[in-house]
VEXDREN-2710 file (C-alpha; in Angstrom, 1 decimal):
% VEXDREN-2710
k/r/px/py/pz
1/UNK/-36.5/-0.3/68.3
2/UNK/-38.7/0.7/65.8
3/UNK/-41.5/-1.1/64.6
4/UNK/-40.5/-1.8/61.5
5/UNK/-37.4/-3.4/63.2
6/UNK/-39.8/-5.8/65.3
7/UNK/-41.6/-7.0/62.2
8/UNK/-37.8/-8.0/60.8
9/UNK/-37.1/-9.4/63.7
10/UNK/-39.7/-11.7/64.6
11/UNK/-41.3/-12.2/61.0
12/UNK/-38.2/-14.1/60.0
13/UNK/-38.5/-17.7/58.5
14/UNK/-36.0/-19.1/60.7
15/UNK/-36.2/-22.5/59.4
16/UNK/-36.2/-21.3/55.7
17/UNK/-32.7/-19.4/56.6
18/UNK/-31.2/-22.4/58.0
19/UNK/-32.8/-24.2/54.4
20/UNK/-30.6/-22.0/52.6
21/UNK/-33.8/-19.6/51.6
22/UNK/-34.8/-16.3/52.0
23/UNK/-36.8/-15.7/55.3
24/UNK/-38.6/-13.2/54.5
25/UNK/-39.9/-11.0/52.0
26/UNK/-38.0/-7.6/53.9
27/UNK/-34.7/-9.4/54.2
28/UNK/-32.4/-11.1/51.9
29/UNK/-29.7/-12.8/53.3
30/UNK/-26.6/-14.9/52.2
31/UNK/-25.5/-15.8/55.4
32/UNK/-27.1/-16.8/58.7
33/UNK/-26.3/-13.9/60.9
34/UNK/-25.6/-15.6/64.1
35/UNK/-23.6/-18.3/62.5
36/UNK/-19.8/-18.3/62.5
37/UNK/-19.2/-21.7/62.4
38/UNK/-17.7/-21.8/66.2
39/UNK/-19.1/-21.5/69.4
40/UNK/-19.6/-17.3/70.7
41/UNK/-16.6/-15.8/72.2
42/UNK/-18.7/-14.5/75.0
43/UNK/-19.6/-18.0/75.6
44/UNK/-16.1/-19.5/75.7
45/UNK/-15.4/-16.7/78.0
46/UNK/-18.1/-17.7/80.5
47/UNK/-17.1/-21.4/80.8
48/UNK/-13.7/-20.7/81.2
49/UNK/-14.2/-18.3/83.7
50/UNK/-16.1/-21.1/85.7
51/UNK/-19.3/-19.4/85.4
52/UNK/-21.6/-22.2/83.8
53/UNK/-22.6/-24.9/86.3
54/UNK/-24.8/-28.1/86.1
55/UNK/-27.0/-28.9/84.0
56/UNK/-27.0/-26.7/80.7
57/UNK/-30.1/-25.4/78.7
58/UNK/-28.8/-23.9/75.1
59/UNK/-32.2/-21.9/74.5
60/UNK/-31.9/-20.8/70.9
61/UNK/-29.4/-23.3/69.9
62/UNK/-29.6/-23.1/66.4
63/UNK/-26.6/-25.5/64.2
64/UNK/-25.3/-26.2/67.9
65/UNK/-22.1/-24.7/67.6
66/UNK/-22.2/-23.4/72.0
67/UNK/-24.0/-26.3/72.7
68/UNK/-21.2/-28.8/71.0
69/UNK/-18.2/-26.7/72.5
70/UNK/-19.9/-26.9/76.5
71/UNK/-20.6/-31.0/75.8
72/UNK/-16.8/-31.3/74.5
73/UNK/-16.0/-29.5/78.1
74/UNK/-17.8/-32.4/80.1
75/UNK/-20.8/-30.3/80.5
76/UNK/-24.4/-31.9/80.3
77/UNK/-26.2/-29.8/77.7
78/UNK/-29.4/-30.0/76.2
79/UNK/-30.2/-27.3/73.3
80/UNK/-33.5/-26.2/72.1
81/UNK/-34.3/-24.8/69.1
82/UNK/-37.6/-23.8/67.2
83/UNK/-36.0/-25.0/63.4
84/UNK/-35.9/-29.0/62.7
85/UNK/-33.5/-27.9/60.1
86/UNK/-31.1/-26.5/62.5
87/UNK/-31.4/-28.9/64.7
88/UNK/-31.1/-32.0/62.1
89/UNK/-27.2/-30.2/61.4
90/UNK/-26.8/-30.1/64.7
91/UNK/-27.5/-33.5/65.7
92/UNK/-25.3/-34.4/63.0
93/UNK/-22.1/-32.4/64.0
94/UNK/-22.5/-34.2/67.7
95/UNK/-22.6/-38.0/66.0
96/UNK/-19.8/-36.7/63.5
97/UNK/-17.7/-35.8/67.0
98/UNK/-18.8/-38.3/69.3
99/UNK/-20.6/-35.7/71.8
100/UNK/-23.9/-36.5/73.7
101/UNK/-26.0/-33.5/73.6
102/UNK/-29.8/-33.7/73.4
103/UNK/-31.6/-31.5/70.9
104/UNK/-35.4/-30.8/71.5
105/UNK/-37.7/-28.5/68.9
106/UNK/-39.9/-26.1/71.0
107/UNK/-40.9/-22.6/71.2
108/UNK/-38.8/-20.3/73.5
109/UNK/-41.9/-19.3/74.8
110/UNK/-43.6/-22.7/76.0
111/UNK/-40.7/-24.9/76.5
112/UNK/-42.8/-27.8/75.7
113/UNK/-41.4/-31.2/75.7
114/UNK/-38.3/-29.8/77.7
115/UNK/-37.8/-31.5/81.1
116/UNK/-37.1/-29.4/83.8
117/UNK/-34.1/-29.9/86.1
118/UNK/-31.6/-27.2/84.8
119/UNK/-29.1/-24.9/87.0
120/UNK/-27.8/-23.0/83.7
121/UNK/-29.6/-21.2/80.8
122/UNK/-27.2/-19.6/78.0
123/UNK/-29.1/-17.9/75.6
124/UNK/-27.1/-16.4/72.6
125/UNK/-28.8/-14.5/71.1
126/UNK/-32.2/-15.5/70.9
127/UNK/-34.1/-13.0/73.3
128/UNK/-34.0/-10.0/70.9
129/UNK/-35.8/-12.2/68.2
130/UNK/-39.1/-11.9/70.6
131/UNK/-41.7/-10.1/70.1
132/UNK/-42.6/-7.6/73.0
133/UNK/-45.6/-9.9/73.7
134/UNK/-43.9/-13.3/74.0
135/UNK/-40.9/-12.1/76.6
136/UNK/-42.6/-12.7/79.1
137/UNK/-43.8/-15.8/78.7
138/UNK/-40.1/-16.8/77.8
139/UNK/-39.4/-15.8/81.1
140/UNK/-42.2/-17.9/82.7
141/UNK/-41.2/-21.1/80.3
142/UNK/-37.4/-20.9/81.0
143/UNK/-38.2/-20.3/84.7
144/UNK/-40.5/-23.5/84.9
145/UNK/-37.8/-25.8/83.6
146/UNK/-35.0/-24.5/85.8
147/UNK/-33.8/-25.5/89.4
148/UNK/-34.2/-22.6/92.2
149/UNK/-31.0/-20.8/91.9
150/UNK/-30.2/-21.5/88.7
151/UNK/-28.4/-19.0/86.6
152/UNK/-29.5/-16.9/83.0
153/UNK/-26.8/-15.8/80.9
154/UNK/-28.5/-14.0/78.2
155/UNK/-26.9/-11.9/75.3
156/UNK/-29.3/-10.0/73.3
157/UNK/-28.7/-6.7/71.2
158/UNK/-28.5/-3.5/73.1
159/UNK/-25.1/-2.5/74.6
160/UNK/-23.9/1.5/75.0
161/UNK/-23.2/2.3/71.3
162/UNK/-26.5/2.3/69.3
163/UNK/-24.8/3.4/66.6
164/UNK/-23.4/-0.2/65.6
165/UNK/-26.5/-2.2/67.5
166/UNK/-29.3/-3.7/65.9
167/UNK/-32.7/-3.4/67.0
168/UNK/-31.4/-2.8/70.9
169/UNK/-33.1/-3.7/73.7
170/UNK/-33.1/-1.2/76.2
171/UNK/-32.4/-2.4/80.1
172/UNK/-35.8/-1.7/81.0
173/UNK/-37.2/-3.9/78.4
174/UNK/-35.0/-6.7/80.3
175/UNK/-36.2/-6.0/83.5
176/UNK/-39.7/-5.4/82.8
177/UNK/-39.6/-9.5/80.5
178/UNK/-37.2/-10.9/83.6
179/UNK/-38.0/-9.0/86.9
180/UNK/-41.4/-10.9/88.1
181/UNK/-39.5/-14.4/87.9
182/UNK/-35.3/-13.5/88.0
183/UNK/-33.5/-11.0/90.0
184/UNK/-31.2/-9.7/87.2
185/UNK/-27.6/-9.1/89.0
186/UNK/-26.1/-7.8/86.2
187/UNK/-26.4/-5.9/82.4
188/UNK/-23.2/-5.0/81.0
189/UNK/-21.8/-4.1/77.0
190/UNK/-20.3/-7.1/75.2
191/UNK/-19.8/-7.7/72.3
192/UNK/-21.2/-10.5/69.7
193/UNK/-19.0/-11.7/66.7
194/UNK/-21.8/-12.1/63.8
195/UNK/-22.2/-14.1/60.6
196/UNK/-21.4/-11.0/58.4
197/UNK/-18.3/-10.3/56.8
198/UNK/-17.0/-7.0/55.0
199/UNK/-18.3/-8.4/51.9
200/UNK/-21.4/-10.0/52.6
201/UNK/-22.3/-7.0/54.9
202/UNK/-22.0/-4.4/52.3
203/UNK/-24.6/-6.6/50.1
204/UNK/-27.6/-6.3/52.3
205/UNK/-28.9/-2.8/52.4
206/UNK/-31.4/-3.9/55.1
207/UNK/-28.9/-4.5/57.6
208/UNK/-27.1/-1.8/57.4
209/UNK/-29.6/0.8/57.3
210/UNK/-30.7/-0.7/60.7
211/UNK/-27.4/-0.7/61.9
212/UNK/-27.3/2.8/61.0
213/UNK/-22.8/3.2/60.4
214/UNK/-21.6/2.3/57.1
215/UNK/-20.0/-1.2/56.9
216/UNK/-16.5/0.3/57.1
217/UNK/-17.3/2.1/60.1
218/UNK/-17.8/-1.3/61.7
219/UNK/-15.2/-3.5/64.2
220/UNK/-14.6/-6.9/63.0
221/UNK/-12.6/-9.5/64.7
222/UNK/-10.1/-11.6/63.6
223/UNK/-11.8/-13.7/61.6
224/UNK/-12.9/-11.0/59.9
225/UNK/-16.5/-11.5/61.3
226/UNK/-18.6/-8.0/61.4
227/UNK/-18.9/-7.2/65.6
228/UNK/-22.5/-6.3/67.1
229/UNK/-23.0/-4.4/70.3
230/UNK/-24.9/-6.1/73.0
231/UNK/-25.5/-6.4/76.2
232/UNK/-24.8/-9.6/78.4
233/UNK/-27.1/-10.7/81.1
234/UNK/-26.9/-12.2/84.2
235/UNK/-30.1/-13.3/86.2
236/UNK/-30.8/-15.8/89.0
237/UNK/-34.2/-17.4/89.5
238/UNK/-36.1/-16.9/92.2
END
């Protein structure tokens, strides 16, 4: 990742993006790039397949969208997220459906105000947005409000074709953030539907210069939503 990919990254007015604004002078946006208005494949993969246990901790929740589809699959979920904005949508999607899912505001890295007591972390997303600096005190905060034993699932960009990844992170970055706290069991390619389609893609020159393919060199799934490289994590805490 290069550095002028961090500053994107982690400069970003999340809360302004989630307003409807621009967040931030290097990156004009239409869309919110993680948003697609359903929950993550990857993550209706993992419930089904029985892998999400417990007590749920959406880390990164954003407008909800994983955090309302585990609740509506009798899972007890609580999702964090750093934007009230977000968060205000989000809490009104679960009254709108009848679903009982807490929503706290805190930082990733501090976890503060988050009671501990949680055998699952899902994090969609959220990790890459970090500065270098601050992973590993999200590893610390997530590992102070979870249960021995309990489970990461994390899904960050990276993945085996950095041609169509933005800013990856590479598997050492992972294990040097993860390693003193979670014994990672598992790092494999997946793929993450995002909030860009043909159309909107080709508008924002910032994107896909860091993507570095043209936008019709891209995969899209069948909603028409552009397709990111990543990898998918699985950690268990020691």
């Amino acid at each position: 990742m290069t550095e002028q990919d961090h500053r994107v990254a982690t400069d970003m007015d999340f809360d302004a993006l989630y307003r409807g604004e621009q967040p931030s002078e290097d990156l004009q946006l239409d869309c919110v790039p993680w948003d697609i208005g359903a929950p993550q494949p990857a993550i209706v993969a993992l419930e089904e397949s029985g892998a999400l246990r417990g007590s749920i901790l959406d880390i990164g929740c954003g407008l909800g969208d994983n955090a309302l589809f585990l609740a509506e699959r009798g899972h007890r979920v609580t999702g964090v997220d750093g934007s009230p904005t977000a968060l205000g949508k989000a809490r009104e999607k679960a009254g709108a459906r009848g679903l009982d899912v807490r929503f706290v505001q805190s930082d990733a890295t501090t976890l503060e105000g988050v009671e501990p007591g949680f055998d699952t972390v899902v994090d969609s997303a959220l990790f890459h947005c970090l500065a270098p600096e601050q992973r590993s005190a999200y590893a610390e905060a997530i590992h102070r409000v979870t249960n021995p034993g309990a489970v990461l699932h994390l899904i960050c960009f990276g993945g085996e074709d950095p041609g169509a990844t933005l800013q990856p992170i590479s598997k050492e970055e992972l294990h040097t953030a993860l390693d003193p706290r979670w014994d990672i069991t598992g790092i494999e390619p997946a793929s993450y539907s995002s909030g860009f389609t043909k159309e909107t893609i080709s508008q924002v020159s910032e994107v896909t210069d860091a993507i570095g393919v043209e936008p019709e060199k891209l995969s899209y799934d069948e909603q028409g939503h552009a397709v990111i490289a990543m990898w998918q994590l699985r950690a268990v805490r020691r």
